[in-house]
Residue, then its C-alpha position, 0 to 999 in steps of 0.5 A: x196126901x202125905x208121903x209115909x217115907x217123905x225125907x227118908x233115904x232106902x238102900x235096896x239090894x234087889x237084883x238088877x231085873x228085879x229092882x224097878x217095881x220095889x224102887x219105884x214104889x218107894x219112890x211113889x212113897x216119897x223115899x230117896x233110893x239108893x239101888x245097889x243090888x247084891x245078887x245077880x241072878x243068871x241062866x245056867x248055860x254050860x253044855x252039861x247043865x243045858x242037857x240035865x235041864x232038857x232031861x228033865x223038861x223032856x220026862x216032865x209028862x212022868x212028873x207027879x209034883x212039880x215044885x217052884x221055888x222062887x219067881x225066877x225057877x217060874x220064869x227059867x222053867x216056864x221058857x224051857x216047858x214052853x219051848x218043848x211042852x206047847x200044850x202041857x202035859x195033864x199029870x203033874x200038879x204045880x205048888x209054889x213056895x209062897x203067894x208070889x211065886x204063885x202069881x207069877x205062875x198064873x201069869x204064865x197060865x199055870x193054876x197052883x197050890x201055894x204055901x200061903x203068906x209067909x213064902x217059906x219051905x215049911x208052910x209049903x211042906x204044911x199042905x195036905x197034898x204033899x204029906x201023903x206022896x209015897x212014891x210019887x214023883x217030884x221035880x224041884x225047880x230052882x237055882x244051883x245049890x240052895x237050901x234042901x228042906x223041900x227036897x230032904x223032907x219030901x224024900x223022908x216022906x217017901x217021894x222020889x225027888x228030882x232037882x231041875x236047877x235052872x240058873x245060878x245066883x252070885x255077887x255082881x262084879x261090882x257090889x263092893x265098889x259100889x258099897x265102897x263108894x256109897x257116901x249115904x247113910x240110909x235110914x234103911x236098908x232092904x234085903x228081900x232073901x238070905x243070900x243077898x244079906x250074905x252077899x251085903x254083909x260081905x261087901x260091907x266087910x270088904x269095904x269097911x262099910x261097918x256103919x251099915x251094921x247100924x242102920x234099920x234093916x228090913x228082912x222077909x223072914x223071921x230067918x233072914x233076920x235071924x242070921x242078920x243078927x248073928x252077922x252083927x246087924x244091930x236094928x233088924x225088923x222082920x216083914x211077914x214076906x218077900x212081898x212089897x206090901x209085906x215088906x213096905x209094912x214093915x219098913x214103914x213100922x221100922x221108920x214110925 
């Protein structure tokens, strides 16, 4: 059988330890890749985070709604309830933000309610669960910072929402020179959050890598490719998720 992305060449940006699985899928389509991740993604270890984080893992038997946020929030907060919670306490209720994190949930033996196929803060908001939670408690695990729909809409709804950041996201040290030093000009270019489109668009400025603006870019969301549009990336194409098979499709409609 023919290889669909036979003689094409894909920049992934991924993190590094999440790069191998999307890769090697692109590779068992016949693609050359070219891996160059754009964010790293690391626990948070400092004395006051660990403490905040131990607080939090500690009252989760008060918690109501438990919210997951991205595959990382499930692997950071899995560890820190396992190592303090052997049998899971029966009150609070787990939803992840898309069927992905969902499935890594399962993985760790925590059934949840999800947002669906689109993985995104509003189709989780959607659920019949969460509109009707005056006064009930919510914890949000996820990273540092990041965007505040879940937590601001929930609290206008008349929740009490909490915040368990477990780990923080940033440019590899040596995503510019790396950029810099790419001599390729991929027939793609794939961007699985907002943040890494950021942290690309920045090392392409940085390095004078202007001709990537050029180049077909994949994005998981209508937004991503939104913003990738007001950062000047002229070919943008829009997968219905994060997801490999969603974004495999869609890099394969770019390339058709």
């Amino acid at each position: 059988m023919a290889k669909s992305l036979y003689n094409k060449r894909i920049l992934t940006t991924r993190p590094a330890h999440q790069a191998n699985t999307w890769d090697s899928l692109l590779r068992a389509e016949g693609a050359a890749v070219n891996s160059i991740p754009m964010l790293a993604i690391d626990p948070l270890t400092e004395g006051a985070a660990q403490q905040a984080i131990k607080k939090r893992i500690l009252d989760f038997d008060q918690v109501g709604f438990a919210i997951f946020v991205s595959q990382n929030a499930v692997r950071y907060a899995v560890d820190w309830l396992e190592d303090y919670w052997p049998q899971l306490p029966q009150g609070p209720r787990y939803f992840a933000i898309g069927a992905a994190t969902a499935k890594a949930l399962l993985a760790r033996g925590i059934s949840c309610e999800h947002g669906g196929e689109h993985m995104n803060s509003e189709d989780l908001l959607a659920l019949p669960a969460l509109q009707e939670i005056s006064g009930h408690r919510v914890l949000i695990f996820r990273g540092a910072g990041g965007r505040t729909l879940i937590g601001d809409t929930l609290r206008a709804r008349g929740a009490r929402v909490d915040y368990c950041e477990l780990y923080r996201r940033s440019l590899p040290a040596n995503a510019p020179t790396d950029l810099a030093e790419y001599a390729f000009t991929p027939d793609a270019i794939t961007v699985h959050s907002g943040e890494t489109l950021a942290n690309l668009h920045a090392c392409i400025e940085r390095s004078n890598c202007t001709r990537l603006l050029r180049t077909a870019l994949i994005c998981p969301s209508t937004r991503v490719a939104e913003q990738a549009r007001t950062l000047g990336f002229i070919q943008t194409y829009t997968a219905l998720n994060a997801g490999d098979s969603a974004m495999l499709e869609a890099l394969l409609k770019a390339l058709d």
